[in-house]
C-alpha positions, 0 to 999 in steps of 0.5 A: 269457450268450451273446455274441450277446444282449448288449445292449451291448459296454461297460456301464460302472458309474459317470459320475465322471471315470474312468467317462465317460473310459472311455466315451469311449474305448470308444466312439472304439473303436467299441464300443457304450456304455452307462453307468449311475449312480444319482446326477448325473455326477461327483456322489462322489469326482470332484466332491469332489476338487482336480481337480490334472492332476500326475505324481506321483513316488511309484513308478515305476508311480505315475510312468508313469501319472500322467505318460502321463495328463497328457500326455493331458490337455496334448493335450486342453487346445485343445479343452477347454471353458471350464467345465472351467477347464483351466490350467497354474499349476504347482506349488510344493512348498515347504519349511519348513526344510533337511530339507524342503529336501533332499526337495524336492532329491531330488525335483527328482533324481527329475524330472529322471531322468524328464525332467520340468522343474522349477528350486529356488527360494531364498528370495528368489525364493519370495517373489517368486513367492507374496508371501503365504507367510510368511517365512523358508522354505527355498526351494520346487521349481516344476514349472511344466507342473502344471495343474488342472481343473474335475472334474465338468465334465471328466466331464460333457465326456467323457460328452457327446462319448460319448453324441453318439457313440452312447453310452447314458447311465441317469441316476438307476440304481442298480445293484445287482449285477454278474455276468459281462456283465449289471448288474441294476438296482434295478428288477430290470431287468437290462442285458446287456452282453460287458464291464461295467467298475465303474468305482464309485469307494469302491462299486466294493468291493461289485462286487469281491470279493476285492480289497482296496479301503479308502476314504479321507476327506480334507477341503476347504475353499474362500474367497470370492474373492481374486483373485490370492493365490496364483498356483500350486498350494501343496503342502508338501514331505514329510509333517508329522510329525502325533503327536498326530492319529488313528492314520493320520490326517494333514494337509498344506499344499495350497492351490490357486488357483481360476479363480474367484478362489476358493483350495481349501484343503487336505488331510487324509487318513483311511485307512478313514473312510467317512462325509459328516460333517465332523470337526472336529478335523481340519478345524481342524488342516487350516486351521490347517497352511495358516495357517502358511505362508499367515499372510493366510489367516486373514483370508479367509472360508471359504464352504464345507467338505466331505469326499471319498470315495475308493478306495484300494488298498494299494499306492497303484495303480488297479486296470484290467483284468479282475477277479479274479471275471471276464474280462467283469467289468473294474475302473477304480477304486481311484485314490485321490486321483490319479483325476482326473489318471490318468483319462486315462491309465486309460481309454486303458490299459483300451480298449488291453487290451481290443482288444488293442493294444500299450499306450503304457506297460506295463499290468500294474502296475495289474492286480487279477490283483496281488491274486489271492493276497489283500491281506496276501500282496501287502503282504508281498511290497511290504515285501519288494521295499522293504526 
């Protein structure tokens, strides 16, 4: 397609977070914007997600965007509308017994290299911070700047400042092919474009061949509400020895305290599952882990549970750039369940490669170009460099 029948400079297919943060960016560019979803804004992974803003200290490159996205959304955080409910409650990673104890040390060390604030808490002090949590618990980590959002509603604001801006938005599309700038739609409509970025979530992977993307299903569940039981977000430190569960199947303390009053309870983690349907087993194993730790819990009614979609690629970074099809086909996906903090951050990093600017943070580690020689190729090269 000629550059100069393009319709728009940006087609971007998908409205969850990462999708309408990209909008949004592009158009701050000055760059003509449409983006195409066929259900409601957030309405997949991004509404289905605990909507933590953290910096995650799993890689180095893991580590460089979550943490350049959360200083993004700290930035954001003023003019931010109430109904994304954005607040820094902080998190505790705390620890069951001494091993537990010695990782959240060594995460602690981890932070400090990186200059991000936390304090070891004994168990005194643990207790005094989250009164609910049962007794005898090694002591915690608080990382105090840890916020959290309202997923679909942080969508809904980045797609409505897109489209005052001149953005178009197709609600209710169904995109059902991409090619090098042109999307064809459900109709046979087709909508010409000089870059589309899929920016699909889990189906991104029918937009992206040769690109190892694997979904991943995790379960939630939220209370009624309870006001004050817990006052920051509760992860586990380390991950629970799982045996007798699925192969690959785990679950982890994580609850957070809601705006609402309400606690999200969670997680589970299904690498490959792709399906709504709740398993049970796993949901009973999620709650029953939480219960553990927060023994009141068991007397808080649970309103509603449901499953999330993700992403995933298998050395736990996004994909942003161009893909390995086409320098007019870009990708924003595979974000796995970091994508509400690092939608930001991958929106600034996406805008910066295609205007060409000089990036706050590297961009390469998140290339697809890292998968050219296929999944299994880059897997080996990944042990490889750990081993």
């Amino acid at each position: 397609m000629a550059e100069g029948k393009k319709t728009f400079d940006v087609v971007v297919v998908g409205a969850g977070i990462v999708g309408t943060a990209c909008a949004w960016e592009c158009v701050r560019a000055r760059l003509k914007v449409a983006v195409i979803d066929r259900g409601p804004v957030g309405g997949g992974a991004t509404g289905s997600g605990m909507g933590r803003i953290a910096a995650s200290d799993g890689s180095d490159a893991q580590f460089a965007l979550t943490n350049y996205s959360q200083k993004i959304w700290r930035e954001l955080a003023a003019d931010l509308p109430d109904d994304i409910e954005y607040e820094e409650r902080g998190t505790l990673w705390i620890a069951a017994d001494e091993e537990q104890m010695a990782a959240a040390r060594r995460k602690k060390d981890s932070f400090a290299k990186r200059r991000i604030a936390s304090q070891i808490l004994d168990p005194a002090q643990l207790a005094e911070a989250e009164p609910n949590l049962r007794p005898g618990l090694g002591g915690a980590l608080l990382v105090p700047i840890d916020g959290m959002i309202y997923p679909p509603c942080a969508a809904l604001y980045f797609l409505e400042r897109a489209t005052g801006r001149g953005a178009k938005f197709l609600s209710g599309a169904e995109v059902t092919a991409v090619a090098p700038g042109e999307v064809t739609l459900r109709d046979g409509s087709k909508i010409a474009a000089g870059i589309v970025v899929v920016a699909a979530g889990k189906q991104s992977s029918h937009f992206c061949d040769g690109v190892p993307l694997q979904p991943c299903t995790g379960h939630l569940a939220i209370t009624d509400r309870y006001p004050k039981f817990i006052r920051h977000q509760i992860i586990e430190t380390g991950c629970p020895k799982n045996a007798d569960e699925p192969a690959g199947a785990s679950v982890q303390l994580n609850v957070q305290p809601r705006t609402t009053g309400q606690i999200l309870i969670g997680s589970s983690r299904q690498p490959g599952i792709d399906g709504p349907d709740v398993d049970h087993e796993i949901l009973g194993r999620m709650l029953a882990r939480a219960r553990e730790f927060l023994p009141a819990l068991g007397s808080l009614s649970v309103v509603r549970v449901w499953t999330g979609r993700r992403a995933a690629t298998p050395d736990n970074l996004p994909l942003i750039g161009p893909s390995l099809a086409s320098d007019k086909i870009w990708l924003a996906t595979g974000h796995d369940e970091s994508g509400v903090t690092t939608s930001a951050g991958t929106a600034r990093l996406l805008v910066d490669q295609l205007l060409k600017r000089k990036p706050a943070i590297p961009f390469e580690p998140y290339l697809p170009s890292r998968f050219a020689g296929g999944a299994k190729s880059h897997e080996a090269k990944s042990e490889a460099s750990h081993g």
